[in-house]
N, C-alpha and C positions, 0 to 999 in steps of 0.2 A: 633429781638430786634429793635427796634425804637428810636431814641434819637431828640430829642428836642435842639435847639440851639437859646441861646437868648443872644442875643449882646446889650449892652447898656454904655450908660455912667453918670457917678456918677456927681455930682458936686463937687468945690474944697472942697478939702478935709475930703472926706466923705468916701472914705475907709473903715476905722477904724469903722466905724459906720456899715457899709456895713457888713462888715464880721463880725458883732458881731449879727446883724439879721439873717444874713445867720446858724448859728452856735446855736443862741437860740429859734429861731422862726422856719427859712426857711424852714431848712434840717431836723427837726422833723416832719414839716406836710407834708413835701413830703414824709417822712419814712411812716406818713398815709393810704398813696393813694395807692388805688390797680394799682396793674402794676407796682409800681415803685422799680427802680432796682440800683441806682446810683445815682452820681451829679458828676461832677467837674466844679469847677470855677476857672477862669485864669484869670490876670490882667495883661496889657501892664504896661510895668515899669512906675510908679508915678503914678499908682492905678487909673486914672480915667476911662477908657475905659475895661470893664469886658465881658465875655463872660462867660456863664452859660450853662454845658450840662446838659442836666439829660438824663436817660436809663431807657428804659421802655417794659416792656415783649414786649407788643403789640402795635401797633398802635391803638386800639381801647382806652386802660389806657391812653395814652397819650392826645387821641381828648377827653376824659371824663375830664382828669384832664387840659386842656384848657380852658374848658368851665365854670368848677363848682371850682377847685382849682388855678387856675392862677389870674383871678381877684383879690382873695385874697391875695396871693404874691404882684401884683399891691399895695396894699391899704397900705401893710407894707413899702416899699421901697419908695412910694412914694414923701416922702419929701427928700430923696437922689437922687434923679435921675435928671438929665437931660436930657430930650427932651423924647421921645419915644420909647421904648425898641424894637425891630428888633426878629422875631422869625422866626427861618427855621426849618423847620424837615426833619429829614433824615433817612432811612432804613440802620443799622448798618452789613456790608457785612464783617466787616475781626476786628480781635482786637486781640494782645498780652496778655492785661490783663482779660476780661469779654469771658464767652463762648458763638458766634456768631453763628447764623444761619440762614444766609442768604434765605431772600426770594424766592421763584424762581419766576424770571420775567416772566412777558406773554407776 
């Protein structure tokens, strides 16, 4: 499993707005994309500052869906956002909730 980490920060007050993209737009066309297996999103308390996982079978789902679905995401959020969104990706090695299976390193 592969997950995608994207950290950004909203402008004041835009929360409310935020999670109503996320909820009508976001998270249905990520439900589109091959590979995709999840989301959670988390807000530091007073909602500006949000971090976005998604879960995604493969690393490969995920470098497809950066290239051809993520700009798109970009375009919706846009007039919410502040500054430039931050993305890391990580190979997901252990999880209580999702069944993990770890890579084996080389």
């Amino acid at each position: 499993m592969f997950v995608r980490n994207v950290s950004l920060y909203l402008k004041p007050n835009a929360v409310n707005e935020f999670l109503k993209a996320m909820n009508s737009e976001i998270v249905p066309f990520l439900r589109r994309q091959k590979g995709f297996q999840d989301a959670i999103t988390l807000a530091v308390p007073g909602g500006r500052e949000i971090v976005a996982l998604s879960f995604w079978e493969q690393e490969e789902s995920a470098k497809a869906y950066t290239t051809t679905g993520y700009p798109e995401v970009l375009k919706i959020l846009e007039k919410l956002l502040d500054g430039t969104p931050h993305v890391r990706t990580f190979d997901a090695v252990g999880s209580t909730v999702q069944k993990v299976t770890p890579r084996v390193a080389a």
